[in-house]
C-alpha positions in Angstrom: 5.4 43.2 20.8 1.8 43.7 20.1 -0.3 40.4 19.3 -3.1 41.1 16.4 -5.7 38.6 16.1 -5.6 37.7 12.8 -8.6 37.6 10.0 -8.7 35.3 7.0 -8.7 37.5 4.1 -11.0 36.8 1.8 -11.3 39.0 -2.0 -13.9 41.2 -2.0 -13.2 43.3 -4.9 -13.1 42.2 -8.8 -11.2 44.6 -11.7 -12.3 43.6 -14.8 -9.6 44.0 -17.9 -9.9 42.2 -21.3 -8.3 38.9 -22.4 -4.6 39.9 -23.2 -2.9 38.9 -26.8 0.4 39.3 -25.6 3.4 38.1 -28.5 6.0 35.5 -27.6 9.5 37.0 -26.4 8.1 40.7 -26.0 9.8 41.7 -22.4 8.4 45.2 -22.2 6.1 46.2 -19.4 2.6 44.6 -19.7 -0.1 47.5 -18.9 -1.7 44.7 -16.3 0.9 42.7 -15.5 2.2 46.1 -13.8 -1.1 47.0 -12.3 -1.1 43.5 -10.7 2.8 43.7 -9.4 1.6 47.3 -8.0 -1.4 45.4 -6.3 1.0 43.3 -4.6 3.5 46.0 -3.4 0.8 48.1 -1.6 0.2 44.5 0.3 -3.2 43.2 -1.3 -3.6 39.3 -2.3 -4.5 38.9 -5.8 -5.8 35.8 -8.0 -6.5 36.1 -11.8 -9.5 34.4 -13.4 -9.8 33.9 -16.8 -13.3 34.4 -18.1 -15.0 33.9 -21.8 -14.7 37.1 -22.6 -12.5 39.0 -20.1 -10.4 38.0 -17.2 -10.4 39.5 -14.0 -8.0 40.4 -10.7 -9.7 39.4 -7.7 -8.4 41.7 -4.7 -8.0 40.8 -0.6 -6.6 42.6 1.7 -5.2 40.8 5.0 -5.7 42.5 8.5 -2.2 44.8 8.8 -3.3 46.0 5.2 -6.2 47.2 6.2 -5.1 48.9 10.1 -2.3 50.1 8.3 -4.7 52.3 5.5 -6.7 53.4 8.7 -3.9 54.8 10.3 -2.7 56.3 6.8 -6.0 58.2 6.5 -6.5 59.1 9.9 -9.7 57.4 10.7 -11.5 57.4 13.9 -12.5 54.5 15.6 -14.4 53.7 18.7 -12.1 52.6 21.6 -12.5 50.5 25.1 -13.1 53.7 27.2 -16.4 54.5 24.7 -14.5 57.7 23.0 -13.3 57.7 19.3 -9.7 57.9 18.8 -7.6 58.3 15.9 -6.8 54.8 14.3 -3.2 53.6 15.1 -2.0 49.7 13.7 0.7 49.7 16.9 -2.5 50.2 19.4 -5.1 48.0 17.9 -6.3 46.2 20.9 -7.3 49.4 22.2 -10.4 49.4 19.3 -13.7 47.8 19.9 -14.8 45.1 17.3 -17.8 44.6 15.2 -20.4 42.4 16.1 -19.2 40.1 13.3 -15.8 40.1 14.9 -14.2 42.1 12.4 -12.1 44.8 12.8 -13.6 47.1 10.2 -16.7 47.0 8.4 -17.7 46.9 5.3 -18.2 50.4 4.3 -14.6 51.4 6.0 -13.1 47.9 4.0 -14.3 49.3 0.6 -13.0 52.6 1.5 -9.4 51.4 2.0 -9.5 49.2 -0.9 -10.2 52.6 -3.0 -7.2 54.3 -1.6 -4.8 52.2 -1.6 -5.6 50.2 -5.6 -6.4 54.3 -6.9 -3.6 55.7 -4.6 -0.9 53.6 -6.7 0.8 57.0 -8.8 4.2 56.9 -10.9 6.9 58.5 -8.6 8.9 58.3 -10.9 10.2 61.9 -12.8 9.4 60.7 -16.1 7.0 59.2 -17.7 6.2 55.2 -17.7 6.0 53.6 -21.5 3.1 50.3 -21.2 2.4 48.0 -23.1 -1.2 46.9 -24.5 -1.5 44.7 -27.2 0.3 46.9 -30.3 -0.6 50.6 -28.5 2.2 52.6 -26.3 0.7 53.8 -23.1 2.3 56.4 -21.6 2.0 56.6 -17.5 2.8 60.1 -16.3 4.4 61.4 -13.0 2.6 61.1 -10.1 -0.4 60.2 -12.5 -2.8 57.2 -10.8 -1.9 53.8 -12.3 -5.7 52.3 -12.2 -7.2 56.0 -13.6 -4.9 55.8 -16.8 -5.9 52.0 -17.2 -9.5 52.9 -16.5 -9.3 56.1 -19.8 -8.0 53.5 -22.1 -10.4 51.1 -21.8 -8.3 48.3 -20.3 -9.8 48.2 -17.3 -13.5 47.8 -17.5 -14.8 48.1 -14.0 -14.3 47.5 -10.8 -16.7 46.0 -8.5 -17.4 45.1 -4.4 -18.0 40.5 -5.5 -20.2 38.3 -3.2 -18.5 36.0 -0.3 -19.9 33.3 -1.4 -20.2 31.6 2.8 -21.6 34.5 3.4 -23.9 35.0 1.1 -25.3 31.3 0.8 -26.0 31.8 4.9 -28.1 35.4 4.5 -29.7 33.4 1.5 -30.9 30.4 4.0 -31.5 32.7 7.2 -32.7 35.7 5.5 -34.0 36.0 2.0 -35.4 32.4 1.5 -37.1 32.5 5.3 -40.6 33.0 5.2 -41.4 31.5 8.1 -40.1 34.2 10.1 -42.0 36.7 8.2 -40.6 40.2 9.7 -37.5 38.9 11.5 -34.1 39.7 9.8 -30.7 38.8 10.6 -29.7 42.8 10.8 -26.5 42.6 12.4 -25.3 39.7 9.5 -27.1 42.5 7.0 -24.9 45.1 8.3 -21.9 43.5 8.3 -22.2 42.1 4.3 -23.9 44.8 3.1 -23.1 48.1 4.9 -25.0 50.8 6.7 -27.4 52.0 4.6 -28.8 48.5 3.2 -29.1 47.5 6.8 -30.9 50.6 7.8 -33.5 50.4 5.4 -34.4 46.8 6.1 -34.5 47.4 10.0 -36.9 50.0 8.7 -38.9 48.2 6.7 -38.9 45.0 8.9 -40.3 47.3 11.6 -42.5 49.3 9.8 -44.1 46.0 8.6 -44.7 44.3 11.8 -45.9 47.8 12.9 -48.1 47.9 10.3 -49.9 44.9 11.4 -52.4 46.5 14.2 -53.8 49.3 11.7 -54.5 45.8 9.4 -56.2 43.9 12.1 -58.2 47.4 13.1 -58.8 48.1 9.6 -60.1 44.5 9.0 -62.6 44.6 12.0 -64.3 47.8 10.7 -64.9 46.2 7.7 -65.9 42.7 9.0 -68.0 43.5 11.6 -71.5 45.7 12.2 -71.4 47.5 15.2 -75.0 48.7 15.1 -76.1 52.1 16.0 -71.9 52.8 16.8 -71.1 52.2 13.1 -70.8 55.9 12.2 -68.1 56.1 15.1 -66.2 53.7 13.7 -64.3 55.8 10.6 -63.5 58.3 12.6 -62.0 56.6 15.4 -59.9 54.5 13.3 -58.6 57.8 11.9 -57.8 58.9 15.5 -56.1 55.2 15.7 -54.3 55.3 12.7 -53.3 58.7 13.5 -51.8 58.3 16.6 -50.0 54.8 15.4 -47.9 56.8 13.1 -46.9 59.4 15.7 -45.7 56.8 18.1 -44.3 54.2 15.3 -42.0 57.2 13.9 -41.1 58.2 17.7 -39.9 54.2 18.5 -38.5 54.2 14.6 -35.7 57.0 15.5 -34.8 55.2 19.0 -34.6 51.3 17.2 -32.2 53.6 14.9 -30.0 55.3 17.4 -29.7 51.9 19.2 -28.9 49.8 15.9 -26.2 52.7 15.6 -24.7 52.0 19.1 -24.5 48.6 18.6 -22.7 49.1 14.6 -20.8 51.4 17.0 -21.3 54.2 14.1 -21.0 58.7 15.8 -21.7 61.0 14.4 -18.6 63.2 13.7 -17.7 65.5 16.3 -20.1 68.6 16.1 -21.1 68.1 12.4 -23.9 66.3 10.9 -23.3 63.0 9.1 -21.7 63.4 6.0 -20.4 66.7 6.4 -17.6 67.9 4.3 -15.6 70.6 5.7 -13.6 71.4 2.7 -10.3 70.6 4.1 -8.0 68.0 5.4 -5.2 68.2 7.8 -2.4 66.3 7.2 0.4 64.8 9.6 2.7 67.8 8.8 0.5 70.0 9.7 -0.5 68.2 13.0 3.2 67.8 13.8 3.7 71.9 13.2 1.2 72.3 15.9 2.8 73.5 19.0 0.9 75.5 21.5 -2.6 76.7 21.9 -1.5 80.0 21.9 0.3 79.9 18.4 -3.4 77.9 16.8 -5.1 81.3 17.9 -2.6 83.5 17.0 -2.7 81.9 13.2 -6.2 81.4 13.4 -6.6 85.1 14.4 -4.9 86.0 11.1 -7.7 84.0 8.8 -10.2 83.9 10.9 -12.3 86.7 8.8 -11.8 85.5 5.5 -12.3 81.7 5.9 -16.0 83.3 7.3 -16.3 85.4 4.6 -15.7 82.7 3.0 -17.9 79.9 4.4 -20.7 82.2 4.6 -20.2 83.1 0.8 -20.5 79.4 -0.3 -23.4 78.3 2.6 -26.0 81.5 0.8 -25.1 80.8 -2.8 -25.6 77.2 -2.1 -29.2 78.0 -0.4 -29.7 80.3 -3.5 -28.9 77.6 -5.8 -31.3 75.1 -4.7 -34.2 77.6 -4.0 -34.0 78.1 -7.7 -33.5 74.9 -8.6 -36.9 73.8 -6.3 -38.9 76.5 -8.0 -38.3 74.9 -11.2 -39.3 71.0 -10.8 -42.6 73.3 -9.0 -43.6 75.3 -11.9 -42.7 72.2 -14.1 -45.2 70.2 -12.2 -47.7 73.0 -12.1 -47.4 73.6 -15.6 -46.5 70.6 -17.1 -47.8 67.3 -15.1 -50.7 69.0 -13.0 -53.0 69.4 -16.1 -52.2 65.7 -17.5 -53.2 64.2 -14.3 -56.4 66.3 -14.3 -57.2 65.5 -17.8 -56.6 62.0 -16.6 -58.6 61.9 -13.6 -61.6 63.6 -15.3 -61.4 61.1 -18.3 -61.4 58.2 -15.7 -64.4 60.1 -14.0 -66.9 60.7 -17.2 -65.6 57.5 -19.1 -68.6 54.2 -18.2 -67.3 51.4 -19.8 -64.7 49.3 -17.3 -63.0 47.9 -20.6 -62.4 51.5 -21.5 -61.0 52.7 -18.2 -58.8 49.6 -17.5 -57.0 50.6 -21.3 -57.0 54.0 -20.1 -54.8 53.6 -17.0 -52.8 51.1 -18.9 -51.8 54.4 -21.3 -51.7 56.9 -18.4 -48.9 54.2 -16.2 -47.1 54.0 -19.1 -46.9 57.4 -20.0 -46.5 59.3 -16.8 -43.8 56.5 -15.8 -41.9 57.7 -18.4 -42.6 61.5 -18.0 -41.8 61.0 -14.6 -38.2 59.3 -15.5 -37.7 62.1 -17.4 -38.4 64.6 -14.9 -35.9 62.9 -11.9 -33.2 63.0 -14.6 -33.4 66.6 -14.8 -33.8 66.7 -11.4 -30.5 64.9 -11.4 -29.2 67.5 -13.6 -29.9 70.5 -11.8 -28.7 68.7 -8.5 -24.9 68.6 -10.2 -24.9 72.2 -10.4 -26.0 72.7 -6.7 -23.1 73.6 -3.8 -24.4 70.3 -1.3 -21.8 69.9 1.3 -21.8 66.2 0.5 -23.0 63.4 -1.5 -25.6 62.0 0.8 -27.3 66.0 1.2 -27.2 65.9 -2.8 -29.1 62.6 -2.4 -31.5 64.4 -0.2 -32.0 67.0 -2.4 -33.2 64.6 -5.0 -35.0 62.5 -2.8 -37.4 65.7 -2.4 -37.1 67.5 -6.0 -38.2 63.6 -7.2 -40.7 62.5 -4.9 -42.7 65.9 -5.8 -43.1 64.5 -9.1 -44.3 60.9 -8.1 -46.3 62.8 -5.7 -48.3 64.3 -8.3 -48.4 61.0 -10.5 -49.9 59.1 -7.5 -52.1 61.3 -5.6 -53.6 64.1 -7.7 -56.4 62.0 -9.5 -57.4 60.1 -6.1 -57.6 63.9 -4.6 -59.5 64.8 -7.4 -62.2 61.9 -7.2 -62.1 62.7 -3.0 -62.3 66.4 -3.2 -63.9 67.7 -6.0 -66.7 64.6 -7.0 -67.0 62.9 -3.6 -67.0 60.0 -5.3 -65.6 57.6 -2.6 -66.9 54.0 -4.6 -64.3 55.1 -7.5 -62.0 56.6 -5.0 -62.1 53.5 -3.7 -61.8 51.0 -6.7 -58.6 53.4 -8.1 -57.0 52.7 -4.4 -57.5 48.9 -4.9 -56.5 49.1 -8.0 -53.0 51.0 -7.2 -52.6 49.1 -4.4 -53.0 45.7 -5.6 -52.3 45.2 -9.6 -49.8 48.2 -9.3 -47.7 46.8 -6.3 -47.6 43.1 -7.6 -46.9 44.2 -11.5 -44.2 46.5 -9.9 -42.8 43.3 -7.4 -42.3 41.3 -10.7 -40.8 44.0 -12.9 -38.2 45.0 -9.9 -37.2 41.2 -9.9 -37.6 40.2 -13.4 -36.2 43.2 -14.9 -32.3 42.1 -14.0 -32.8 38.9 -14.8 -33.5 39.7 -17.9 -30.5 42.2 -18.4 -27.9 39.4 -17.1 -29.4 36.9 -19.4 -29.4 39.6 -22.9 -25.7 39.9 -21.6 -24.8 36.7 -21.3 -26.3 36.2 -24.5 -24.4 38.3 -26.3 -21.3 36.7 -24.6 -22.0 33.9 -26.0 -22.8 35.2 -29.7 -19.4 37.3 -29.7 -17.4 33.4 -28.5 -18.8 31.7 -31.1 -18.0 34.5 -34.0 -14.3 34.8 -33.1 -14.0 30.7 -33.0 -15.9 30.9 -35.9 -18.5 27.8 -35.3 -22.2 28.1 -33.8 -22.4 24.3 -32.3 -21.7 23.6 -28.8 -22.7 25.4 -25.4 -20.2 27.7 -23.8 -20.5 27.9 -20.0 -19.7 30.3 -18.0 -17.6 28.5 -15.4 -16.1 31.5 -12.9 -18.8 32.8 -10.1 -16.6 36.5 -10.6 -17.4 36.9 -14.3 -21.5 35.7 -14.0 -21.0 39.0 -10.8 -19.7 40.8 -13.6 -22.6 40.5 -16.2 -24.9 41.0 -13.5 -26.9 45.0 -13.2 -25.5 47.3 -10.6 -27.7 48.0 -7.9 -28.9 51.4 -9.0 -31.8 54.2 -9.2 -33.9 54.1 -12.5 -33.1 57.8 -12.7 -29.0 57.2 -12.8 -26.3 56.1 -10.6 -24.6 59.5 -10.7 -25.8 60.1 -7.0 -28.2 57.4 -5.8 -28.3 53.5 -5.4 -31.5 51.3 -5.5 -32.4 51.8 -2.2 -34.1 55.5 -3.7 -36.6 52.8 -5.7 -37.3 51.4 -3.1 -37.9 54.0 -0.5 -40.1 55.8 -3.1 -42.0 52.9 -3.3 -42.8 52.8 0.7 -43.2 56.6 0.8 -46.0 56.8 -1.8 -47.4 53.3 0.0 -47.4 55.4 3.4 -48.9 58.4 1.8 -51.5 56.5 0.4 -52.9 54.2 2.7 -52.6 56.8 5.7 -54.3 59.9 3.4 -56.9 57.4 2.2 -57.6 55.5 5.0 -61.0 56.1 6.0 -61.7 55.1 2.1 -60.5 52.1 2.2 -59.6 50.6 5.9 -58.2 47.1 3.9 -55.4 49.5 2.4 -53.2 48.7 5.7 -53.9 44.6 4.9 -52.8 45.0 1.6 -50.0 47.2 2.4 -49.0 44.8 5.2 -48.7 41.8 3.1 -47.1 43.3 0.2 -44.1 44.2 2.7 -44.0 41.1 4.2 -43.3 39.9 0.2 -41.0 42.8 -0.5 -38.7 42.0 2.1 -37.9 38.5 0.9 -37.9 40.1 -2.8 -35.3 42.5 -1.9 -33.4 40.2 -0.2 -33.1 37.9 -3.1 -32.4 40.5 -5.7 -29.7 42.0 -3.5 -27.8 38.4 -3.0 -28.7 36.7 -6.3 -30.1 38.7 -9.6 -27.5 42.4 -8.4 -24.2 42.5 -7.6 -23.2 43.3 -4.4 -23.7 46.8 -3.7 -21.3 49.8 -2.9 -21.7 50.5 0.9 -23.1 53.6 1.2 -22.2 55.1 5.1 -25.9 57.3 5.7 -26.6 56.4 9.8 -30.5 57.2 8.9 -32.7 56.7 6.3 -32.1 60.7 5.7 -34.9 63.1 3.8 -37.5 60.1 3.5 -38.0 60.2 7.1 -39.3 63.8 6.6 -41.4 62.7 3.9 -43.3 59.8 5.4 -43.8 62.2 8.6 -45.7 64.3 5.8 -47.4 61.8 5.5 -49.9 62.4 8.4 -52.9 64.2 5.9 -57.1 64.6 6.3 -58.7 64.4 3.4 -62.2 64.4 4.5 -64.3 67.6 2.1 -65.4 69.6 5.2 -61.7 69.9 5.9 -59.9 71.0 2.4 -59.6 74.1 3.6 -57.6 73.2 7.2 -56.0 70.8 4.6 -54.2 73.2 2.2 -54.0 76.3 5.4 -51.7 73.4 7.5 -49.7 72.0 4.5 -49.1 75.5 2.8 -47.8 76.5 6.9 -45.9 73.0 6.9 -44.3 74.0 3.6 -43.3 77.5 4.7 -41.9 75.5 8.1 -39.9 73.4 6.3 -38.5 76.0 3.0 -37.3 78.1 6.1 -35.7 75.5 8.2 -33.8 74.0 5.0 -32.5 76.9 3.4 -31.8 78.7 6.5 -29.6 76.6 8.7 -29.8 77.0 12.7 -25.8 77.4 12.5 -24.0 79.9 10.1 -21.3 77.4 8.3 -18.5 79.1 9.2 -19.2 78.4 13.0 -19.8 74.5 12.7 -16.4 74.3 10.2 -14.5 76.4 13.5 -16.1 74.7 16.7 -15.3 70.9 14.6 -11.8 72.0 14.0 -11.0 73.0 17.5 -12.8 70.2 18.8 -10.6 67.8 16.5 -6.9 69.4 16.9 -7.8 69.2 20.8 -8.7 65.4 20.7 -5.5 65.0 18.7 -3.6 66.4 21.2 -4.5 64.1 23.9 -5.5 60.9 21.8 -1.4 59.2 21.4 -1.2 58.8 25.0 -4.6 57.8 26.0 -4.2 55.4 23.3 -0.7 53.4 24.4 -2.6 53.5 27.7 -5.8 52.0 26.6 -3.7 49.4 24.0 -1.6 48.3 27.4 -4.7 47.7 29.7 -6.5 45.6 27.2 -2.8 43.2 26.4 -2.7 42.7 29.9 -6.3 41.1 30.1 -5.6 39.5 27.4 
């Protein structure tokens, strides 16, 4: 017999329904009193809250739930031996931990929760009748329970809901910690947030301390007079700066590839993170498997249409989003480009400081706007692309969007550089960007929700006191699930159809970057600025992540995907003598990159072949190694 050590389950996931108005004596089948018996049968722990408004199902799921769901959908974990084997309850000492001690993480937690609460179907031949208030609801054959509930409105949402331990000891070690100013708890970040949270704050934690020599360099040019060496002393802060981005990026990817180790997070075998190969294999099919001579014989037979096939989808994919790129262009050529111009020029000719502080107050509020509007087509034209998988249509945005705010942020500082030389308003517009933008920016990100949950809470309120009929007395909301409940999602401003609030954010370091490295030799405070606004943004984050959002879907990226292409971008001269080099090299960078995205190094068809083989021949041998591994690490125990 197999000894597990056990976990203390704890609920993790909230389903919202409304308050019930169920008649005395009425026996037939309540539409959530089902869903909650079906809860139970697939082996989660359930406890019902009643709120003002709504009551809610709070969901946990003990340890043999969970191994149980792994094994079910054939996940891959890391082992003893360092290889990743196929997932199996009966062997589970032979699986490495995660640095929490847990057995999963977060991300692969959520992931069961979703199978096994929207895998509950009727398998039944006919259909179910439910009951809800005086409505019949009928629950078809093989039909998902929580789906049906979800199309008629009884259930509202579900959502991941704080730990509340947990989250009071990230509060105290991380978010409300200034003392420490770039140190983070990452591992404790990882492990309550999930991959892709975690991997932006190691990124930004770094970047930040990082960022601290260009600030220090930046401040002696300014601070001291080096006498007949002063003209030497742009340019070689260039060179410096220069160089310190090379190198930071260089260390960047190895702190990632170790923090990956350590999460114990691979790649999959052969194909990039993320990839979807358009099929599954099932145990039937595994089990029909029976010699390496019969896989080529049948693979034989296919093998020329599934690469007709994959070769069909991989160029009208390519074709899809070549078309789609052209269009944000010649929409920011036509559209934006001559706005920001006439912007720019107005700025330039306009004397009065009253005049031009009321003109960028119209111009941030317009082009934020026109910008919105522009990632939300972006969005649209993404949904009819042929991405491989949710985090390449994320990437796809991430560069069809940031072309906009590209223009938005950087075409009226290259106009004053470029075309009027004039470097004393270059340099007020940078201060002012970098200052008053950046702070008014820090409050609205962390105000903004607040607001929302208090409007919803408000109207709450308003709706209790109009059904009991009386406006006297306060009504409190007394359940910590139902105050997670009327707190905003932690999403994009352009939609949550494919990004969370991490693309804010990141688009807010990436146009930082750009800045302060392009304009450097402007304005060598920039990187001060820049450093102590992070060292700000990280605690901000932190706090509106634990306290003003609820908790966020774990998102499984292993790197902080298209931005880091973008910041490497990032690297631009901007000095007049060298416009020409400037557009030659970016124009040859663009060309670089349009052929290295749109023509992959590997036809399709060969990655989807060499990961299949790879995969059946791992199966083959995994079982065994497996009881072996499982029986070595019960006898040390």
């Amino acid at each position: 017999m197999v000894e597990h050590r056990e976990e203390e389950p704890v609920y993790e996931i909230a389903v919202a329904v409304p308050k019930r108005k169920v008649k005395e004596g009425d026996e037939s089948k309540e539409g959530v009193e089902v869903l909650v018996d079906e809860f139970r049968k697939v082996g989660l722990i359930t406890e019902r809250v009643d709120g003002i408004a709504d009551e809610f199902i709070k969901l946990a799921a003990p340890l043999e739930t969970l191994g149980r769901t792994a094994a079910e959908l054939h996940m891959k974990k890391p082992t003893h031996i360092g290889m990743d084997l196929q997932f199996e309850w009966e062997d589970v000492n032979a699986f490495v931990r995660q640095p929490d001690g847990s057995l999963f993480s977060w991300c692969e937690r959520y992931h069961f929760y979703r199978h096994l609460i929207y895998g509950i179907v009727n398998k039944s031949q006919s259909d179910i009748i439910l009951k809800w208030d005086a409505e019949e609801i009928y629950w078809g054959p093989g039909e998902s329970l929580l789906q049906r509930l979800e199309s008629e409105g009884i259930v509202r949402q579900v959502f991941p809901i704080h730990v509340e331990t947990k989250r009071k000891e990230l509060l105290g070690s991380w978010a409300l910690n200034w003392l420490d100013f770039t140190k983070q708890p990452i591992d404790n970040v990882y492990s309550y947030f999930g991959t892709k949270i975690a991997v932006y704050f190691a990124f930004l934690g770094m970047y930040t301390r990082w960022m601290l020599f260009p600030a220090v360099l930046g401040l002696i040019s300014q601070l001291i007079d080096f006498g007949p060496f002063q003209l030497l002393v742009l340019p070689v802060f260039f060179v410096c700066i220069t160089l310190w981005a090379v190198v930071f990026f260089q260390f960047w990817k190895r702190k990632n590839s170790a923090l990956l180790t350590k999460w114990q997070i691979s790649y999959s075998v052969g194909a990039d993170p993320g990839y979807d190969l358009g099929y599954k294999i099932s145990g039937k099919e595994w089990s029909s498997i029976q010699s390496p001579v019969e896989i080529a014989g049948k693979e034989e037979q296919d093998r020329r249409k599934d690469k007709e096939k994959f070769q069909r989808e991989e160029w009208f994919g390519a074709f899809l989003r070549v078309r789609n790129d052209a269009i944000v262009i010649l929409s920011i050529i036509c559209l934006q480009l001559p706005f920001e111009l006439a912007y720019a020029h107005l700025y330039e000719v306009v004397g009065s400081d009253v005049i031009k502080f009321g003109l960028t107050a119209i111009y941030l509020f317009l082009i934020q706007h026109f910008t919105r509007i522009g990632g939300k087509v972006s969005v649209q034209l993404i949904n009819h692309e042929k991405n491989v998988s949710r985090e390449y249509r994320a990437d796809s945005l991430v560069y069809k969007v940031f072309g906009l705010y590209f223009m938005q942020s950087y075409i009226g500082l290259f106009y004053h550089a470029l075309l009027h030389r004039n470097f004393m308003t270059l340099r007020q517009v940078l201060i002012q960007r970098l200052i008053i933008s950046e702070v008014l920016e820090n409050l609205w990100e962390n105000s903004f929700p607040y607001l929302k949950y208090s409007y919803k809470k408000h109207k709450v309120r308003k709706k209790k006191r109009h059904e009991k009929g009386s406006t006297k007395g306060r009504i409190q909301f007394a359940s910590r699930v139902e105050k997670e409940y009327l707190k905003p999602s932690y999403s994009a401003s352009i939609g949550e159809e494919l990004e969370d609030g991490l693309f804010d954010d990141f688009l807010e370091l990436a146009l930082q970057f750009g800045m302060i490295m392009m304009f450097a030799c402007a304005f060598p405070l920039a990187f001060a600025f820049a450093a102590l606004n992070n060292i700000t943004e990280i605690r901000t984050d932190a706090l509106k992540l634990l306290v003003m959002m609820k908790r966020p879907v774990p998102r499984a990226a292993v790197t902080i995907g298209a931005w880091l292409n973008i910041f490497q971008e990032g690297k631009w001269k901007i000095e007049p003598g060298l416009a020409a080099i400037l557009v030659m090299e970016h124009v040859l960078l663009l060309i670089k990159f349009g052929v290295s995205r749109f023509v992959p190094e590997e036809p399709a068809w060969v990655r989807a072949n060499r990961v299949k083989n790879a995969t059946q021949a791992q199966h083959l041998c995994s079982k065994r190694l497996l009881r072996t591994i499982s029986a070595r690490e019960q006898r040390f125990h």
